[in-house]
C-alpha positions as CSV (number, residue, x, y, z in Angstrom):
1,X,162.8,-58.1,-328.3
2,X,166.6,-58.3,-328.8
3,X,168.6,-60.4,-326.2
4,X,169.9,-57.3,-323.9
5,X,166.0,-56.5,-323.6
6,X,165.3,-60.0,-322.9
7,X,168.3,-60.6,-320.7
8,X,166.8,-57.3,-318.7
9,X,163.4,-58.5,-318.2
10,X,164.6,-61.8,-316.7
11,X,167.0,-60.1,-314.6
12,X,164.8,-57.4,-312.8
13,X,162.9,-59.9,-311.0
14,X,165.4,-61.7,-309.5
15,X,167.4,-58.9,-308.6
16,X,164.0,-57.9,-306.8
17,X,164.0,-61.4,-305.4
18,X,167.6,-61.2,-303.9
19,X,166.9,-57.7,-302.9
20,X,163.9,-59.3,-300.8
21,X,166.0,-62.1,-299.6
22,X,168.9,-60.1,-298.5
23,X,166.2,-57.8,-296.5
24,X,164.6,-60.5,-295.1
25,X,167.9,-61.7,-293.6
26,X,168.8,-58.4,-292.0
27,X,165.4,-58.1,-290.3
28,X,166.0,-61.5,-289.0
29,X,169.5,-60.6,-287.7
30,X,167.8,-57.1,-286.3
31,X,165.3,-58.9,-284.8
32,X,166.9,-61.6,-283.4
33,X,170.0,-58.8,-281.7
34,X,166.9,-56.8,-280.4
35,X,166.1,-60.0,-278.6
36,X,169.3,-60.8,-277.3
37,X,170.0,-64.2,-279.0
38,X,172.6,-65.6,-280.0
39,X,172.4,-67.6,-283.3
40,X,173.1,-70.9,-282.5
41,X,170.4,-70.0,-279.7
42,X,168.2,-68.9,-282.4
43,X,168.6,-71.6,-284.2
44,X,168.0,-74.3,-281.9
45,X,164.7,-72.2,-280.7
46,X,163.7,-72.6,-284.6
47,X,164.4,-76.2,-284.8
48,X,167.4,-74.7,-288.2
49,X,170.8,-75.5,-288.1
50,X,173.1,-73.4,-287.5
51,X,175.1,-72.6,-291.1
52,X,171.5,-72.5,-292.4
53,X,169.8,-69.7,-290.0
54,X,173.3,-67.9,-290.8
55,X,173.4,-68.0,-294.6
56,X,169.7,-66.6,-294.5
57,X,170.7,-64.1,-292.1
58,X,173.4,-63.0,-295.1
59,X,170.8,-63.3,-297.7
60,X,172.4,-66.4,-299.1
61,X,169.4,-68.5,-298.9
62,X,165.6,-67.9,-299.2
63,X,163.8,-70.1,-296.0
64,X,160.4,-71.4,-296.8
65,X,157.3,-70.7,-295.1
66,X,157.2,-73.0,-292.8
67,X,161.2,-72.4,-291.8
68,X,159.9,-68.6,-291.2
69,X,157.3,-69.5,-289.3
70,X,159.9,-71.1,-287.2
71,X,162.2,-68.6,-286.8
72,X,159.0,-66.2,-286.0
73,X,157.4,-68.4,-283.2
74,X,161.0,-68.3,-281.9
75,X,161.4,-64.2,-282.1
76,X,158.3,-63.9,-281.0
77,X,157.3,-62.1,-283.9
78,X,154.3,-62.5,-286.2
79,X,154.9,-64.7,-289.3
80,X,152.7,-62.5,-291.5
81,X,155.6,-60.0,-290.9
82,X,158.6,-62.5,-291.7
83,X,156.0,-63.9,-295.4
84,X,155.7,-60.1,-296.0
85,X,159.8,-59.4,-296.0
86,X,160.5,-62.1,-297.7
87,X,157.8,-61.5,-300.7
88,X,155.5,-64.6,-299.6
89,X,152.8,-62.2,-298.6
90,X,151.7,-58.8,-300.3
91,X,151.9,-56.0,-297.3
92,X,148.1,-54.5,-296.8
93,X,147.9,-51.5,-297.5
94,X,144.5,-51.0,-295.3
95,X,144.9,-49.9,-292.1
96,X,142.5,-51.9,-290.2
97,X,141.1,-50.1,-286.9
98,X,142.2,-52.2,-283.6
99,X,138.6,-52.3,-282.4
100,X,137.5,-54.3,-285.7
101,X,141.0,-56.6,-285.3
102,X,140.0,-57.3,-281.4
103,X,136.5,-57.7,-283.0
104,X,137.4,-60.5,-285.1
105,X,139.8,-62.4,-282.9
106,X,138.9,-65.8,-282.0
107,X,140.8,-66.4,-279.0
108,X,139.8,-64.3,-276.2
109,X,136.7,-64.2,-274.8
110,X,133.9,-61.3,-275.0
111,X,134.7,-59.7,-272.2
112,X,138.3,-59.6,-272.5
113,X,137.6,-58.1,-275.8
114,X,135.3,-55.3,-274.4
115,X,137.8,-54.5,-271.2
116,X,140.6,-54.4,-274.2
117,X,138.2,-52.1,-276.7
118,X,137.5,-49.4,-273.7
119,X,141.2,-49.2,-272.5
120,X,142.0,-48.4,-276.1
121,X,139.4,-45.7,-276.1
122,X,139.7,-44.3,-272.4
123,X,143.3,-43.9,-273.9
124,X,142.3,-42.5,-277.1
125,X,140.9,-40.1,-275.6
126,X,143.4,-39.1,-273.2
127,X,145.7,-38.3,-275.6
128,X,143.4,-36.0,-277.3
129,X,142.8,-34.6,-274.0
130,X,146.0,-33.7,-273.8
131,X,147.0,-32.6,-277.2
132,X,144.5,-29.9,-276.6
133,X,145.8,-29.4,-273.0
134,X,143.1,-30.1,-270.8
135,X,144.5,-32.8,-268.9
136,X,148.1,-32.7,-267.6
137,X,150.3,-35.6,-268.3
138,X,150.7,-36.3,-265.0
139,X,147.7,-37.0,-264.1
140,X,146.8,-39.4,-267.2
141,X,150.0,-41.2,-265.7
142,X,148.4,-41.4,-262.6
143,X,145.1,-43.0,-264.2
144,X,147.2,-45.9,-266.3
145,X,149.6,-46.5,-263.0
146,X,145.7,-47.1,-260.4
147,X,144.6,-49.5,-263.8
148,X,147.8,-51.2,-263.2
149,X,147.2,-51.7,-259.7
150,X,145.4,-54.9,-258.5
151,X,142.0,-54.6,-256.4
152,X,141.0,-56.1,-253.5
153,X,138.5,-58.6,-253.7
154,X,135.6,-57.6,-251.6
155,X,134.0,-60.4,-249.7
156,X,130.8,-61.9,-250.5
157,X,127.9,-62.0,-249.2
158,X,126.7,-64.7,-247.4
159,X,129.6,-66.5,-247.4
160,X,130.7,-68.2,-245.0
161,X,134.4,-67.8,-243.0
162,X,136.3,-70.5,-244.2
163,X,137.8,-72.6,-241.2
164,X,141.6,-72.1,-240.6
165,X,143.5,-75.0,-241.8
166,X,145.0,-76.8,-238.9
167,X,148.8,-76.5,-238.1
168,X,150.7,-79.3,-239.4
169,X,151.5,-82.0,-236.2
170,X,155.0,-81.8,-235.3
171,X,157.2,-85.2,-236.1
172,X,158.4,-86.5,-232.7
173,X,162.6,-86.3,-232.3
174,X,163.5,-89.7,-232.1
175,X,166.2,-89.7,-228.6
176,X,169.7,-91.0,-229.4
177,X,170.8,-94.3,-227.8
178,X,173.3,-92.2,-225.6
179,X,170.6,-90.0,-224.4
180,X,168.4,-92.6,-223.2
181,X,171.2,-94.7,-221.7
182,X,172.1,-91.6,-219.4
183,X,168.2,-91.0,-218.0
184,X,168.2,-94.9,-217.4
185,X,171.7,-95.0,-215.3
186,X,170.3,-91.7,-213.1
């Protein structure tokens, strides 16, 4: 291997690594504009200083994980996202299916995750419904907008009325000395 070879092979990976870098900054500056944040508000929310959430923003410096889970929490954005950009994480290329990913998830409860797994389908199917134009649109809006409304809570049975809470007793008006001196001279 001569020395322009060599020279080649060591300088395709880093130019892959700045590449990545400066990508990783313009997502951050994307996402953090499509939030509406300012970047000293950014990075106070991240817990970065200011020159240092800007020079990553311009692809001058690559943030560790940690720094990007940071700046994630405070976007509001997953940090898998942020590790994939920046080249920490390899993107999957399976496309898991939302029930298995609901399936799997550890912090809501079985019911929540059966409520969440038949809204997906009722819409699921919907949307075939009217790609093959048996349902109108309107109507399907109608559906979602009566799942969006709140119910009222029928009352049980059995139970008892509950008493009315009493009215709070009025404070008595203390009398001014003037008033009282008047009543007492009539």
């Amino acid at each position: 291997m001569n020395s322009d070879e060599l020279k080649e092979a060591v300088r395709a990976p880093v130019d892959m690594a700045l590449g990545k870098v400066h990508d990783l900054g313009n997502f951050i500056r994307d996402q953090r504009r499509n939030a509406r944040l300012s970047l000293r508000k950014l990075s106070n929310m991240a817990g970065v200083s200011n020159p240092y959430l800007s020079q990553i923003e311009r692809g001058m410096r690559r943030p560790s994980a940690e720094i990007l889970q940071a700046i994630a929490k405070a976007l509001r954005i997953s940090a898998e996202t942020l590790y994939v950009k920046a080249g920490i994480l390899e993107e999957r290329d399976d496309l898991t299916d939302p029930v298995t990913s609901l399936l799997r998830d550890l912090t809501i409860s079985e019911k929540q995750k059966q409520v969440l797994i038949e809204i997906y389908q009722s819409f699921r199917h919907e949307n075939d419904l009217q790609e093959s134009g048996e349902i109108a649109p309107v109507a399907s809006a109608r559906r979602v907008a009566a799942l969006r409304q709140p119910k009222a809570a029928a009352p049980k049975r059995g139970a008892r009325a509950k008493a009315k809470p009493k009215p709070a007793a009025k404070a008595k008006t203390t009398k001014t000395k003037k008033s009282t001196k008047k009543k007492k001279k009539k």
